[in-house]
ROTORMI-236685 format. One record per residue (C-alpha): x, y negated, z; residue number from 0. Coordinates in steps of 0.02 Angstrom, whole numbers, plus 50000, padded with zeros to 5 digits. Example, Ala and Ser with C-alpha at 12.3 -4.5 7.8 and 13.67 -1.06 7.14 Angstrom:
# ROTORMI-236685
       X       Y       Z   tido
   50615   50225   50390      0
   50684   50053   50357      1
***
This chain:
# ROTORMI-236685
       X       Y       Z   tido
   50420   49562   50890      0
   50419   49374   50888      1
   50522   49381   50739      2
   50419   49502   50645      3
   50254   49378   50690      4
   50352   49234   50629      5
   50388   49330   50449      6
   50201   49362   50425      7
   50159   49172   50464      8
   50282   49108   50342      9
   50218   49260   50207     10
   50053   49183   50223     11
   50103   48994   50195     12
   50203   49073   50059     13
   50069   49162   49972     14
   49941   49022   50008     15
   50076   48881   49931     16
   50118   48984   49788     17
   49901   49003   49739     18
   49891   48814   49774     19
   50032   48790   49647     20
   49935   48905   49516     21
   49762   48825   49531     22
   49759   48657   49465     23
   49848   48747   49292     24
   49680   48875   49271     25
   49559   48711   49359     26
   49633   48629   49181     27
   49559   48757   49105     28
   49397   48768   49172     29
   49288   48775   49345     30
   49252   48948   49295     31
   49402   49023   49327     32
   49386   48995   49502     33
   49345   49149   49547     34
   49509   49210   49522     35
   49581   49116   49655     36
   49465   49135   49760     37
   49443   49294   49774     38
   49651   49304   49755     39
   49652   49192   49927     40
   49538   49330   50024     41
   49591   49466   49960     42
   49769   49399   50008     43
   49737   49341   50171     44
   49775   49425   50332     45
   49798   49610   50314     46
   49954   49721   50405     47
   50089   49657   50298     48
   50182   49830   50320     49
   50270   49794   50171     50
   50337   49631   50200     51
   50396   49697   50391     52
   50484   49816   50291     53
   50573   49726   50179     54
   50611   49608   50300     55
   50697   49734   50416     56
   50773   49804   50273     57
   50861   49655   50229     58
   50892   49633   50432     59
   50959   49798   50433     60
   51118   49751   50313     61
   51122   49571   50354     62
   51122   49596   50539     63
   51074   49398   50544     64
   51033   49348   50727     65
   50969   49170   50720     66
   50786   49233   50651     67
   50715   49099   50559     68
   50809   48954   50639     69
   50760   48787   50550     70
   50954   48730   50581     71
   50990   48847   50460     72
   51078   48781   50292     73
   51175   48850   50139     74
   51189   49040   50110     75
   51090   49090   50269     76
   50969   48961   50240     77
   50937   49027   50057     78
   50944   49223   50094     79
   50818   49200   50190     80
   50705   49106   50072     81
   50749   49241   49967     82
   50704   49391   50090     83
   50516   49281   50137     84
   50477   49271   49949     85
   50514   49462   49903     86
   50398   49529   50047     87
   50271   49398   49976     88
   50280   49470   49808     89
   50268   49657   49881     90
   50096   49575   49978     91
   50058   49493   49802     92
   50101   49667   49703     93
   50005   49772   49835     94
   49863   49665   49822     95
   49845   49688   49634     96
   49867   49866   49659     97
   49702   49883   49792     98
   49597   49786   49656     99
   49667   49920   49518    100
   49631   50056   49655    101
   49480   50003   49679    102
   49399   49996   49513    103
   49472   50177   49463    104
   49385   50235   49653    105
   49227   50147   49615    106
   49271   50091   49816    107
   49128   49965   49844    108
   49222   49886   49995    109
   49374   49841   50036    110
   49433   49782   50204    111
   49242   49741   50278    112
   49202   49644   50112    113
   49149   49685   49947    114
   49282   49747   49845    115
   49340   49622   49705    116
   49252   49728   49572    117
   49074   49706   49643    118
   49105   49523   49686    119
   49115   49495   49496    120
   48974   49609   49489    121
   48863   49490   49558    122
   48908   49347   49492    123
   48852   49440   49333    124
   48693   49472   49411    125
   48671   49305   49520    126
   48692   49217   49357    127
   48568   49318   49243    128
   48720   49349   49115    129
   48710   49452   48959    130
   48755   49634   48953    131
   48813   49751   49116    132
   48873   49687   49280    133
   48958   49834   49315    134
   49061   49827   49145    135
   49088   49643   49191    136
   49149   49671   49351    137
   49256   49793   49326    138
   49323   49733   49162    139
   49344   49555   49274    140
   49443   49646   49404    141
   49555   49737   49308    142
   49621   49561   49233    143
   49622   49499   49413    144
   49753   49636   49454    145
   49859   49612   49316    146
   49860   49430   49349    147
   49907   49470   49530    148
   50045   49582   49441    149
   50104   49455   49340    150
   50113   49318   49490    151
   50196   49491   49607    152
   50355   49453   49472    153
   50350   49257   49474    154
   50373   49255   49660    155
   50492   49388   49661    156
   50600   49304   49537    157
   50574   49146   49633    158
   50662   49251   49771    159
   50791   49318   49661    160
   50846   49142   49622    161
   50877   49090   49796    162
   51035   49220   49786    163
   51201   49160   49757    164
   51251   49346   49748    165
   51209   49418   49562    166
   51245   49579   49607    167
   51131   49585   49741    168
   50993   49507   49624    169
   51015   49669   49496    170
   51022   49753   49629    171
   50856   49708   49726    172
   50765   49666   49549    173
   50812   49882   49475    174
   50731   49932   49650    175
   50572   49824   49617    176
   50559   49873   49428    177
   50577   50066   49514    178
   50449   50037   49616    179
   50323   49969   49505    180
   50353   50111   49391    181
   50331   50244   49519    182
   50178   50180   49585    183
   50093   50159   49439    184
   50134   50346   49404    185
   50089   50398   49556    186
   49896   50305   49550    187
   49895   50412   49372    188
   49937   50580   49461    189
   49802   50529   49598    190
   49658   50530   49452    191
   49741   50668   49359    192
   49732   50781   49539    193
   49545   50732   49559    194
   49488   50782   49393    195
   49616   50940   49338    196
   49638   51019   49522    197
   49537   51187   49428    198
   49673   51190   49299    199
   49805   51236   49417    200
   49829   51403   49531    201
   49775   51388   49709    202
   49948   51403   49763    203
   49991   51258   49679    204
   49876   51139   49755    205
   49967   51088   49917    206
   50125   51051   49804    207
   50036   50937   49681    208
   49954   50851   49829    209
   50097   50808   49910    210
   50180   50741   49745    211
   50024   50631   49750    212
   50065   50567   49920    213
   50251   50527   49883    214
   50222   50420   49715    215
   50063   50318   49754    216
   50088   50266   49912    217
   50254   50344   50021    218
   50373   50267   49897    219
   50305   50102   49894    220
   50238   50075   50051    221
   50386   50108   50160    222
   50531   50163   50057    223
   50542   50033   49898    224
   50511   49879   50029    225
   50669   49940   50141    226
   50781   49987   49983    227
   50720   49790   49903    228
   50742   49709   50058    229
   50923   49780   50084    230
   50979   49779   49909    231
   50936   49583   49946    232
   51049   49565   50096    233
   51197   49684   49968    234
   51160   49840   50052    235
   51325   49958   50024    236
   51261   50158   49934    237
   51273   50220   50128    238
   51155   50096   50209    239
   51020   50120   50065    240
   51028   50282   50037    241
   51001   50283   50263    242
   50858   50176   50225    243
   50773   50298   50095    244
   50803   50452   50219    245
   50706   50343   50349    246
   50580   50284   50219    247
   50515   50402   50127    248
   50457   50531   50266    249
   50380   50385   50374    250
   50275   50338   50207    251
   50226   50510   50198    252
   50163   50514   50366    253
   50113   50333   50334    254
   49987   50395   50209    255
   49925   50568   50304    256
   49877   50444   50400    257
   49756   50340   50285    258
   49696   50519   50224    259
   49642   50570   50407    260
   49554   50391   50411    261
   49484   50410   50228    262
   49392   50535   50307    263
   49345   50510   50487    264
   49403   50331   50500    265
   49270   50202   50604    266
   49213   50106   50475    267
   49191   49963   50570    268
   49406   49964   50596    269
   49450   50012   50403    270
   49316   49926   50324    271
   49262   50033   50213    272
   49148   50180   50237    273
   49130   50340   50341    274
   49203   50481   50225    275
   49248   50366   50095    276
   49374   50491   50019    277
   49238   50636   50019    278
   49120   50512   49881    279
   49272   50485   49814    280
   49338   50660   49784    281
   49510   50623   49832    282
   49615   50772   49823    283
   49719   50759   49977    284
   49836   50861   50076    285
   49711   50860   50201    286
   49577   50932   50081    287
   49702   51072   49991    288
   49727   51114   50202    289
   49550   51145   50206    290
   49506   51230   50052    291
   49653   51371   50106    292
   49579   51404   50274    293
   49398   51384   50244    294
   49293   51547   50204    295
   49254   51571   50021    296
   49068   51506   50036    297
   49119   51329   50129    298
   49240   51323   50022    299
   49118   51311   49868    300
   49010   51219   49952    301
   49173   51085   50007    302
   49188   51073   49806    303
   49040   51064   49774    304
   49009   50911   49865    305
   49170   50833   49856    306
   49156   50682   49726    307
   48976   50675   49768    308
   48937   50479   49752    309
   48794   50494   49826    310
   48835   50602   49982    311
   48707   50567   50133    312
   48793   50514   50320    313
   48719   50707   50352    314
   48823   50799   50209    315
   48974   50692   50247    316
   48947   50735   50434    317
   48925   50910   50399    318
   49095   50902   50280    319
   49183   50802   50417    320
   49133   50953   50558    321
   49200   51077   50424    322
   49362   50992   50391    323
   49414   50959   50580    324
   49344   51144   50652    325
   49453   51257   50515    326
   49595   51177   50591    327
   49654   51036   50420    328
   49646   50890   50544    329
   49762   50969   50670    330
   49887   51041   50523    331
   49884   50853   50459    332
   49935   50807   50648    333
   50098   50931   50651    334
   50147   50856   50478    335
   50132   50685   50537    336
   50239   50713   50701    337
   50358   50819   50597    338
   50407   50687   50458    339
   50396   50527   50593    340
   50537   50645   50705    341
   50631   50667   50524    342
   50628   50469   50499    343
   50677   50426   50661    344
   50810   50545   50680    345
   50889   50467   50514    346
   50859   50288   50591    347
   50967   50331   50714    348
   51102   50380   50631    349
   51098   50262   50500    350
   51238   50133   50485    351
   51108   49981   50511    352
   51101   49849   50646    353
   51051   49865   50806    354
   50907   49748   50804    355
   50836   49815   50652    356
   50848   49998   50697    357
   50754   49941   50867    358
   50595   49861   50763    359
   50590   50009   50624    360
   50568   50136   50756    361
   50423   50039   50834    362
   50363   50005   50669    363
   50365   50177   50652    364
   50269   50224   50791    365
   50138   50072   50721    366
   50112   50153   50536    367
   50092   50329   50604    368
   49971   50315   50740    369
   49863   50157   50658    370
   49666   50166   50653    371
   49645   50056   50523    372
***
């Protein structure tokens, strides 16, 4: 665990070093470009870091190092794990990019207890009397903030990549981040494509293309793309990856059941964000396509009917919330959950890995599955 703490802290000085090293060049531009820093530095500090303690103990899981971050270290130890520090702070740098673009395309108002970067620009807009819409502004504002965050995602990941004498491993680990970048950004397209075409499709289908939602925009990325980076980085053999995956991708499906349970009936004052954010939202979620097949026909009009509502009253979302949990969703959600976290850490266990890695995956597991925030 100590080791795991110690990644974060150097992630953060990472990230923090890396923004200080990109200000004075848009300062030389102008004082009103600020914003984009600032908003980069809170947006990018603190958080779980899931991703980096994946990629970490994905790279720990080939590597099998045992000194942790030992300052004696020199040469090839010394720079594979300069390497291993900078990938997980790209993943924090790419995810962060990815909540701003998530955001906007949600109309999500908060994010982690504080406005969400969107609105921020908003009111500069307004705070400042400027011409034309703040909403346009903002969003338009955020949306360049992501893709600048996307952009700085690659320049510390190739800063990694450069720290490895091993080329092979550098293809390697930079085809797995290219991989994931492409499959999230599909999956955040089949997310709005699910909230908006769900009538198009038969009923039987719904579950399915829910699922495929789950895997792409979040289960993928979250879990499985940071173990397969982090031990393509260390020269992970076709075995130990393809171990990794099996572990992955069912933990980042449970990962994000998870988040859906807590879109829903999460404390707001844990997840920062509102009660039954994913109701205003619409979100299509296994939990939801649960719902819809065991409600009666009349609650389940009335379920979409309100779901996407905006401007859903704390009544209506209570009343959705009761509906939800008593036709039995929540506690379907629950077996699936259990199910795919006994799938990932049965192939942990088996998986030609080191000892001290397999250890801290399976209480990571335990920690992404049963989370409140």
């Amino acid at each position: 665990m100590a080791e795991s703490t110690r990644l974060v802290d150097l992630v953060q000085a990472d990230i923090d070093g890396f923004l200080d090293g990109r200000e004075p060049l848009l300062s030389s531009i102008g004082p009103d470009l600020s914003p984009l820093i600032d908003f980069s530095r809170d947006l990018l500090r603190g958080g779980k870091r899931f991703r980096a303690l994946f990629c970490y103990w994905g790279w720990q899981s080939v590597s099998g190092h045992s000194t942790g971050f030992d300052p004696a270290q020199h040469g090839k130890e010394r720079s594979d794990l300069a390497a291993v520090v900078k990938a997980a702070s790209a993943l924090e740098m790419f995810h962060a990019a990815a909540l701003v673009h998530d955001d906007i395309m949600d109309s999500s108002d908060m994010r982690r207890g504080m406005p969400a970067a969107h609105k921020r620009f908003e009111s500069l807009h307004t705070d400042g009397g400027w011409n034309g819409s703040p909403r346009t502004f903002g969003q338009s504002a955020a949306l360049l903030l992501g893709d600048l965050l996307l952009g700085w995602s690659d320049e510390l990941f190739d800063a990694g990549l450069r720290e490895l004498p091993d080329l092979a491993a550098r293809e390697a680990a930079r085809l797995e981040f290219n991989r994931m970048r492409t499959e999230v950004t599909v999956g955040q397209y089949l997310d709005i494509l699910e909230e908006r075409s769900w009538r198009s499709y038969p009923e039987p289908e719904l579950l399915a293309r829910a699922h495929r939602v789950i895997v792409y925009k979040s289960a993928k990325y979250s879990i499985e793309a940071p173990l397969a980076i982090g031990a393509a980085l260390a020269g992970g053999s076709i075995a130990q990856v393809s171990a990794l995956r099996e572990f992955g991708l069912p933990l980042g499906i449970a990962y994000q059941l998870r988040d859906d349970l807590l879109g829903v009936f999460g404390d707001p004052q844990t997840t920062g964000k509102p009660a039954g954010d994913d109701l205003r939202e619409g979100k299509r979620t296994v939990l939801i396509a649960l719902a819809r097949t065991n409600l009666a026909p009349n609650a389940t009009r009335l379920l979409d009917e309100l779901l996407g509502d905006t401007d859903l009253s704390a009544q209506q979302v209570s009343m959705l919330q009761a509906s939800i949990r008593e036709c039995g969703a929540v506690e379907q959600v629950e077996r699936i959950i259990d199910h795919n976290v006994r799938i990932a850490i049965e192939a942990i266990e088996n998986a030609p890995v080191s000892t001290a890695a397999r250890e801290q995956l399976v209480q990571l597991a335990d920690t992404v599955s049963n989370r409140s925030a």
